[in-house]
C-alpha positions in Angstrom: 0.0 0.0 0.0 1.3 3.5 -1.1 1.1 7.0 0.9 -1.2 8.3 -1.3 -3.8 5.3 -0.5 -3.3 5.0 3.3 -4.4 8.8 3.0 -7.3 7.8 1.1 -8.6 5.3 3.5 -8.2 7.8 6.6 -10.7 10.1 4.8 -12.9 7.1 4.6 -12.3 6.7 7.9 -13.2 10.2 9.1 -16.8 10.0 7.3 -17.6 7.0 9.3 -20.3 9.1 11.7 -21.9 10.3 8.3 -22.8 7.2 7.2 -26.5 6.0 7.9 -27.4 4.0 10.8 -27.8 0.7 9.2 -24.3 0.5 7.8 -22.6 1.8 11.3 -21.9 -1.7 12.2 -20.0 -2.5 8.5 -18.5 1.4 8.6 -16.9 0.6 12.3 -15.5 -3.1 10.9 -14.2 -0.7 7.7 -12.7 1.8 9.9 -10.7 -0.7 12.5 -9.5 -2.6 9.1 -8.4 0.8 7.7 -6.8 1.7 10.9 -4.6 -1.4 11.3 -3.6 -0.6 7.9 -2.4 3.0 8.5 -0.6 1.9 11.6 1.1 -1.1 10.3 1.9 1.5 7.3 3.4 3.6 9.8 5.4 0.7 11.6 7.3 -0.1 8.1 10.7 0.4 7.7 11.5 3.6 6.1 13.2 3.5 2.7 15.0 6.3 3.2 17.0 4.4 5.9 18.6 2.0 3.7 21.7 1.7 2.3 22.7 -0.6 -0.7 26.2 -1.5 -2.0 27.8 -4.9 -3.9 30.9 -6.6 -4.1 32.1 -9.8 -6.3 33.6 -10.4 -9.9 34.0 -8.4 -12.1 34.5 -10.5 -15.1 33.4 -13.9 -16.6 33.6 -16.0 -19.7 31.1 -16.6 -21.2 29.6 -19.8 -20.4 30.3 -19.5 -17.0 28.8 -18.2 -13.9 30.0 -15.6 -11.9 28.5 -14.0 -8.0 27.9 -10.7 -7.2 26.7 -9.7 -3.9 23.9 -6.9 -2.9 24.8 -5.4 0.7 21.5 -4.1 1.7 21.8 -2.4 4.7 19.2 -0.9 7.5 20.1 2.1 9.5 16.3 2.8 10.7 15.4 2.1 14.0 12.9 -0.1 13.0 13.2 -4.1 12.1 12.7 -4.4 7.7 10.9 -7.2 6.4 11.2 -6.6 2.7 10.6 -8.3 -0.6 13.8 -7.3 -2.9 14.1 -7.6 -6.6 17.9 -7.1 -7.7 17.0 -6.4 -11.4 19.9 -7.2 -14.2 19.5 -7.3 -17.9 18.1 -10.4 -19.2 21.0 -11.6 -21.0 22.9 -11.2 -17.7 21.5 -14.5 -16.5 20.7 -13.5 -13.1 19.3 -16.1 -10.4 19.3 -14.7 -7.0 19.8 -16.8 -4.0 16.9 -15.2 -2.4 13.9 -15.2 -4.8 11.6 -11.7 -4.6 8.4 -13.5 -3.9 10.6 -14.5 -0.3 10.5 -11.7 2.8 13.9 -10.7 3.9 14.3 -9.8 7.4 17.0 -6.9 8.3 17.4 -6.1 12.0 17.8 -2.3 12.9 21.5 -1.5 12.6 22.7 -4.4 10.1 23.4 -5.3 7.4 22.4 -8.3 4.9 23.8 -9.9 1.9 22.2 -11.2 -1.1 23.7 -13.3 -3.4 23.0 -13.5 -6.8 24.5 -15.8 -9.5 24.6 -14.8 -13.3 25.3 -16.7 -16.2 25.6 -14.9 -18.9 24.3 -16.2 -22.4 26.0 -13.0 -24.5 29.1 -11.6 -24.7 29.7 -7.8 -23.7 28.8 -5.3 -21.0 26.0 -6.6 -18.6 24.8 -4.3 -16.2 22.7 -4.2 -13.0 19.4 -2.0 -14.4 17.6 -1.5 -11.2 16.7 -2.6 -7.2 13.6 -2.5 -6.2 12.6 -2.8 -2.5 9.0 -3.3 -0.9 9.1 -2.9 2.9 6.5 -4.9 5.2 4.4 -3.4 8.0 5.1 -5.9 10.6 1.5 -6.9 10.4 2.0 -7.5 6.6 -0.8 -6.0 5.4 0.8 -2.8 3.9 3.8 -1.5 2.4 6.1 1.2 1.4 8.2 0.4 -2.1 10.2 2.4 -4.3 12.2 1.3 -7.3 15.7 3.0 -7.1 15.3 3.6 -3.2 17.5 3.2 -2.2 19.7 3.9 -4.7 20.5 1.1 -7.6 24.5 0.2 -6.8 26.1 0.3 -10.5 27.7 -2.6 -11.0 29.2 -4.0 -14.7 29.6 -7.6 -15.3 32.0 -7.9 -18.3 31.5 -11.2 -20.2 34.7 -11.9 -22.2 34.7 -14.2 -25.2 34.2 -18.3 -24.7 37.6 -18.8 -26.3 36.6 -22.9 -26.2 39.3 -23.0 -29.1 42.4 -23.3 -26.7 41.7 -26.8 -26.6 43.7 -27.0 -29.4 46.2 -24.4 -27.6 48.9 -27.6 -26.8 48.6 -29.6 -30.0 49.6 -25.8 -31.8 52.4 -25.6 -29.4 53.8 -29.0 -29.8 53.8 -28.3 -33.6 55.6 -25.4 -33.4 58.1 -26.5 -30.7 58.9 -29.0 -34.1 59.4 -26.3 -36.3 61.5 -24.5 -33.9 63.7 -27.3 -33.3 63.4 -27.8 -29.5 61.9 -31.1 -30.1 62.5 -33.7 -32.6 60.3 -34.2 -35.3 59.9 -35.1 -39.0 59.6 -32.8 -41.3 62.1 -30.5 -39.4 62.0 -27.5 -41.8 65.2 -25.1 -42.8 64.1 -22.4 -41.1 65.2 -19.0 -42.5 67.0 -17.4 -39.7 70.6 -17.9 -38.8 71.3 -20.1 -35.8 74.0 -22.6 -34.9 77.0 -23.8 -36.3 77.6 -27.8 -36.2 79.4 -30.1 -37.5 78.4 -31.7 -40.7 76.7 -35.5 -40.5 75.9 -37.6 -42.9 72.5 -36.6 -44.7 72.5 -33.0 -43.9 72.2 -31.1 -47.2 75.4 -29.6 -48.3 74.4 -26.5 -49.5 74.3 -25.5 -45.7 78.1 -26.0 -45.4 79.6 -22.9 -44.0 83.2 -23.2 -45.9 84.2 -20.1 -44.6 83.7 -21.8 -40.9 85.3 -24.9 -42.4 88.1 -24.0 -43.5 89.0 -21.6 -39.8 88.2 -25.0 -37.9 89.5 -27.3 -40.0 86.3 -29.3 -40.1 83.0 -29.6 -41.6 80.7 -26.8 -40.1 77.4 -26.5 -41.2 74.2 -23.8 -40.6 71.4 -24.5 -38.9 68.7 -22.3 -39.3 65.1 -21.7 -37.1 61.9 -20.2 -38.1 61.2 -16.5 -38.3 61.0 -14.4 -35.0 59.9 -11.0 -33.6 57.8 -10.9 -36.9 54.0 -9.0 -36.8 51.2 -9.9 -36.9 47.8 -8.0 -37.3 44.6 -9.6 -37.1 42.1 -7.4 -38.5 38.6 -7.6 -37.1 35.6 -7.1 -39.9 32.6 -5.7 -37.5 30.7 -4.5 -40.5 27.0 -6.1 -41.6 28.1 -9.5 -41.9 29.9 -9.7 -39.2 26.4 -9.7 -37.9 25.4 -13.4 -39.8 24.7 -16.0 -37.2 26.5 -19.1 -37.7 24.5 -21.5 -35.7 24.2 -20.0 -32.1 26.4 -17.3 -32.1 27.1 -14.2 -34.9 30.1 -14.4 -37.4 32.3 -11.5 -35.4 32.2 -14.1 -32.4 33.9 -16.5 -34.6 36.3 -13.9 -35.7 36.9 -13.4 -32.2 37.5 -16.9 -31.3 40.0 -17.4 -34.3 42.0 -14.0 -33.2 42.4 -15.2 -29.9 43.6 -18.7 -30.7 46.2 -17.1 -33.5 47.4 -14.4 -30.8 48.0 -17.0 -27.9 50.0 -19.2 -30.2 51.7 -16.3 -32.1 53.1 -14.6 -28.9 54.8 -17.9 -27.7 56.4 -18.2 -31.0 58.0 -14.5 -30.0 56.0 -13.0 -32.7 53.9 -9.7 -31.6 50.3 -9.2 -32.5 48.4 -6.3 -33.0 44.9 -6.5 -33.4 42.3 -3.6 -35.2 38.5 -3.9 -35.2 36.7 -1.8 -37.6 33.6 -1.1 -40.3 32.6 2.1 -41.6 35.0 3.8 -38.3 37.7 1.9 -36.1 35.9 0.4 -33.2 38.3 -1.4 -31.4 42.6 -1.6 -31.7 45.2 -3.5 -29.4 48.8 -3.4 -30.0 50.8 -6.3 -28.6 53.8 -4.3 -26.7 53.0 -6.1 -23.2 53.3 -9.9 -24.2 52.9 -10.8 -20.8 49.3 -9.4 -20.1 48.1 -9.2 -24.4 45.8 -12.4 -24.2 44.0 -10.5 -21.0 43.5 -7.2 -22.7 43.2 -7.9 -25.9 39.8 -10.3 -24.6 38.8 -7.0 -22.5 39.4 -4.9 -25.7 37.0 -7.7 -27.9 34.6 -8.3 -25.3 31.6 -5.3 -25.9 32.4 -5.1 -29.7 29.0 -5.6 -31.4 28.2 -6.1 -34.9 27.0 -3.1 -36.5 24.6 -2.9 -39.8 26.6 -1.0 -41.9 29.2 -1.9 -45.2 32.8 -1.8 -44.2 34.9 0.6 -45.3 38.2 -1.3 -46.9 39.6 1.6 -47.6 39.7 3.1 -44.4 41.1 -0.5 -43.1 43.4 -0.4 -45.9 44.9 3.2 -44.9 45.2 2.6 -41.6 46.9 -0.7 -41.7 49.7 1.3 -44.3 49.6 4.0 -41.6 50.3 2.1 -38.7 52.3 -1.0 -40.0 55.6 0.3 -42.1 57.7 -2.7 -41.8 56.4 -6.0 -43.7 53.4 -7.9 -41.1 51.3 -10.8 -42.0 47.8 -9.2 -42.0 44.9 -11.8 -40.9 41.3 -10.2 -42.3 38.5 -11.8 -40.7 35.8 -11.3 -42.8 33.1 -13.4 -44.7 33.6 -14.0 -48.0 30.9 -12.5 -49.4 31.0 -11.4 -53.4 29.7 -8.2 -53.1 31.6 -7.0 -49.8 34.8 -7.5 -50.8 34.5 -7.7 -54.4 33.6 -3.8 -54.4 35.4 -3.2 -51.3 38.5 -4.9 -50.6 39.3 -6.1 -54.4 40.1 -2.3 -55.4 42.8 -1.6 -52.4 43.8 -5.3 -52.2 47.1 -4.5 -54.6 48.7 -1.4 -52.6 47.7 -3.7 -49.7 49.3 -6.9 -50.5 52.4 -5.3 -52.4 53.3 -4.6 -48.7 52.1 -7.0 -46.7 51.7 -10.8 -46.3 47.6 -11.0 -46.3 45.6 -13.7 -45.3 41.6 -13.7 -45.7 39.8 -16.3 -43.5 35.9 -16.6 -43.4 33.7 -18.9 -41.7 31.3 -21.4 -43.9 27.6 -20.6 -43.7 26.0 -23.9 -42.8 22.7 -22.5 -44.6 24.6 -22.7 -47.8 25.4 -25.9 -47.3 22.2 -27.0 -46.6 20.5 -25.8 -49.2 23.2 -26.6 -52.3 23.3 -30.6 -51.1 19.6 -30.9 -50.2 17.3 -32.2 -52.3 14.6 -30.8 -52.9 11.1 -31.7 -53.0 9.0 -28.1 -53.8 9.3 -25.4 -56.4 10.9 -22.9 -53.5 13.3 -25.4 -52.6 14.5 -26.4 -56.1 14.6 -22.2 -56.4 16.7 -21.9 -53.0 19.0 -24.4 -54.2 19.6 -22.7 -57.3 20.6 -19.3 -55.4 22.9 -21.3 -53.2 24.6 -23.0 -55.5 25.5 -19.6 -57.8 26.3 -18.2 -54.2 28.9 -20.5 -53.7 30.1 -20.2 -57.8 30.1 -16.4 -56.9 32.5 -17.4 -54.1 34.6 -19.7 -56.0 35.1 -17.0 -58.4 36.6 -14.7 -55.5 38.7 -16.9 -54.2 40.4 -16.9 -57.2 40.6 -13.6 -57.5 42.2 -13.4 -54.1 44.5 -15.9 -54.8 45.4 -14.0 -58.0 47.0 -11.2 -55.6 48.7 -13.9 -53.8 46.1 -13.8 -50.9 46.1 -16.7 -49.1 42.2 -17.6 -48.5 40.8 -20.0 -45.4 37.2 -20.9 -46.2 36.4 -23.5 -42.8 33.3 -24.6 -41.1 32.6 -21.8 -37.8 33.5 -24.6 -35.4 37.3 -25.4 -37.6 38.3 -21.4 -38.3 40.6 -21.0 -35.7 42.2 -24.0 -35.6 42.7 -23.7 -39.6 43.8 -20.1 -39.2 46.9 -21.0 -37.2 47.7 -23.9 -39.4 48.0 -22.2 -41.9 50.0 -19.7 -39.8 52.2 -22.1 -38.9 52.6 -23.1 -42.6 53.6 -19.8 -43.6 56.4 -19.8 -40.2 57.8 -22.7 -41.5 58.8 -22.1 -44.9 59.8 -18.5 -44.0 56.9 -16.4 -45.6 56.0 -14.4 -42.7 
C-alpha cells in the first residue's frame, strides 16, 4: 500500500459518523481494518534508511557463472521485512539466492547480503538495471516500495569471449616446438633465420656448409637455421554487416573473435607480436601487442563489448590505416566473410597497394545454410529455387577466391566450429617455410 492510499482510506475513515445507521456496524469493521492498515503503514521500515552497495567479480567468460553480492543495509530504528528484486538485464543471467516473492528480514542496525548468480548467455557489457525494494508493515498487510530507493548500486559484469578453441592451444604448441627445433620431429623444416654452427653428419644437405667456418676449424661446419621471429602480426577484425550473420548459435564476429584469440595465444609464444584492429565504416576497437605478458588479458577486454553493427565496411579506411600504422612488412589476418559483393567492391580495389606490402591472409567462416541448401534435395518449387541461389552463391565465391589468390592472398574458407584452428595452421605453414 502506497502513501497516497493509506491517505485515502483515513478520509474514509473520518466519514464514518456520516454514514446511515444501518451500515454503522459494516463502517466501524471498515474503519478498524483501515486503521490497522495505516498503523502497520506507519510501523514499516522507512526506505529512506537503507543503504545498498555490492561486491564480487567483475568479469566472466562466457559460459560461466560468476557471484555478485547486494549489501543491503538498515540504518532505521525499526526491524525491515522486505521483498527485494535485484534487477539485471536479461542476457545477464541473473538467479538470485533469495527469490523476490521471499520476505527478507533486516534487523535495525545491520546489514544483509544477497547473493546472486549470473550466467551470462551473450558476450559484452551486462549491467545491474535496477533494485527494487518493498518494505512490510510488521502486520504485513501494507507496504512502502520504491524502485531506485534506495539507490541502484552500478555494478558492470563484463563477459569476455568463450575462447573454447584453446583446446587445441597444446597440440599448436607442440607443432611449433617442431618447427622450432626444441623437439624432434619429421619434417624439421630449414628455417630462414641464422642459428648454430655444427658439425656436418651424414645426410644433412650440403648447400648449408659454412666453408668459410670450415676451412677456420678445420672441419666440416654446417648452418642451422630456425623459423622467423619477432615478426608481426595483425589480425584485422571485420565488424561491419556480416559480421552480424549467425552461424548456428552465435554471430560471425564471435567467430572472428574466437580465431584471433587462438592465433594471438600461439603467435606470442612463438615470439611474434600481434596487434589486433576492429573496424567497419570507423575503427571500433585496436590492441597493440607491446606487453606480451598481459596481451591475451587485454586484448579479450578490448574484444569483449564489440558488437556487430549494420553497416558496409569501409576497406579503404582499413586499408589506410593498416599502411599507416604497420611500415615494416606484417602478416595481415582479415577476418571477414567471403561475401561477393563485400569484398569484391570493397577490398578487391585496395587489395594491390595492400598486398604489395604485406603478407595477407583472408579467413571466413562457412555458412552452414549454404550448405544445406546446395546438397539438399529438394522436393517443392521454392526449394528447387533456393538451391539454385545457393549454388550460384557458392560459384560467386569460388570466383573470388580466385581472385584473391590471383593477388597472392592466401584464403581460409572453414566450417565456424574449424576457423581458428585452420587459421593457425596455416600460420604455422607460412612460419615454417619463411613467408612471414
Amino acid at each position: 500500500m502506497t502513501w497516497r492510499a493509506a491517505a485515502l482510506l483515513a478520509v474514509g475513515a473520518l466519514t464514518l459518523p456520516l454514514w446511515p445507521a444501518p451500515f454503522v456496524g459494516v463502517a466501524v469493521m471498515v474503519g478498524a481494518v483501515l486503521l490497522l492498515l495505516v498503523v502497520d503503514l506507519a510501523l514499516a521500515a522507512p526506505l529512506r534508511s537503507l543503504t545498498a552497495a555490492r561486491d564480487g567479480e567483475r568479469t566472466v567468460r562466457l559460459g560461466g557463472t560468476a557471484t555478485v553480492v547486494l549489501h543491503l543495509g538498515n540504518l532505521s530504528g525499526r526491524p525491515l521485512r522486505a521483498q527485494v528484486r535485484d534487477a539485471w538485464v536479461p542476457s545477464a543471467g541473473a538467479r538470485p539466492d533469495v527469490p523476490p516473492s521471499r520476505v527478507v528480514q533486516v534487523a535495525p542496525g545491520t546489514v544483509v547480503a544477497l547473493p546472486s548468480r549470473l550466467t551470462p548467455t551473450r558476450r559484452g557489457d551486462r549491467p545491474a538495471v535496477a533494485l527494487t525494494v518493498r518494505s512490510f508493515g510488521p502486520l504485513g498487510l501494507a507496504f512502502r516500495q520504491w524502485s531506485g530507493r534506495p539507490a541502484t548500486p552500478a555494478w558492470t559484469l563484463r563477459v569476455l569471449p568463450r575462447f573454447d578453441s584453446r583446446r587445441h592451444l597444446p597440440e599448436k604448441l607442440a607443432r611449433l616446438r617442431v618447427i622450432d627445433g626444441r623437439q624432434v620431429g619429421r619434417g624439421r623444416g630449414a628455417g630462414t633465420e641464422f642459428d648454430t654452427l655444427r658439425e656436418y653428419v651424414p645426410g644433412d644437405d650440403v648447400r648449408s656448409v659454412d666453408w668459410r667456418a670450415t676451412a677456420r676449424r678445420g672441419e666440416v661446419l654446417v648452418r642451422t637455421w630456425r623459423p622467423e621471429r619477432d615478426r608481426r602480426v595483425v589480425c584485422v577484425l571485420d565488424t561491419g554487416r556480416t559480421s552480424a550473420v549467425r552461424l548456428g548459435d552465435e554471430p560471425r564476429l564471435d567467430t572472428s573473435i574466437e580465431a584471433a584469440l587462438l592465433l594471438t595465444a600461439l603467435a606470442t609464444r612463438a615470439g611474434d607480436r600481434v596487434d589486433v584492429f576492429a573496424a567497419d565504416a570507423v575503427p571500433r576497437a585496436s590492441v597493440s601487442g607491446a606487453e606480451r605478458p598481459a596481451q591475451w588479458s587485454r586484448l579479450a577486454h578490448a574484444l569483449a563489448p564489440l558488437q556487430p553493427a549494420l553497416v558496409e565496411t569501409d576497406f579503404r579506411l582499413i586499408a589506410g590505416e593498416l599502411l599507416r600504422r604497420h611500415r615494416p612488412r606484417s602478416l595481415v589476418v582479415l577476418l571477414t566473410a567471403l561475401e561477393p559483393g563485400a569484398l569484391g567492391e570493397g577490398l578487391l580495389p585496395v587489395l594491390p597497394r595492400l598486398a604489395a606490402r604485406h603478407r595477407v591472409v583472408v579467413a571466413a567462416a562457412q555458412d552452414p545454410v549454404l550448405s544445406t541448401l546446395a546438397t539438399g534435395s529438394p522436393r517443392r518449387v521454392e526449394d528447387a529455387y533456393a538451391a539454385a541461389a545457393a549454388w550460384r552463391t557458392l560459384a560467386e565465391r569460388d570466383r573470388l577466391t580466385a581472385a584473391l589468390a590471383g593477388h597472392d592472398v592466401t584464403v581460409i574458407d572453414a566450417p565456424a566450429p574449424r576457423l581458428a584452428s585452420a587459421l593457425t595452421d596455416a600460420y604455422l605453414r607460412l612460419k615454417f617455410t619463411g613467408q612471414l
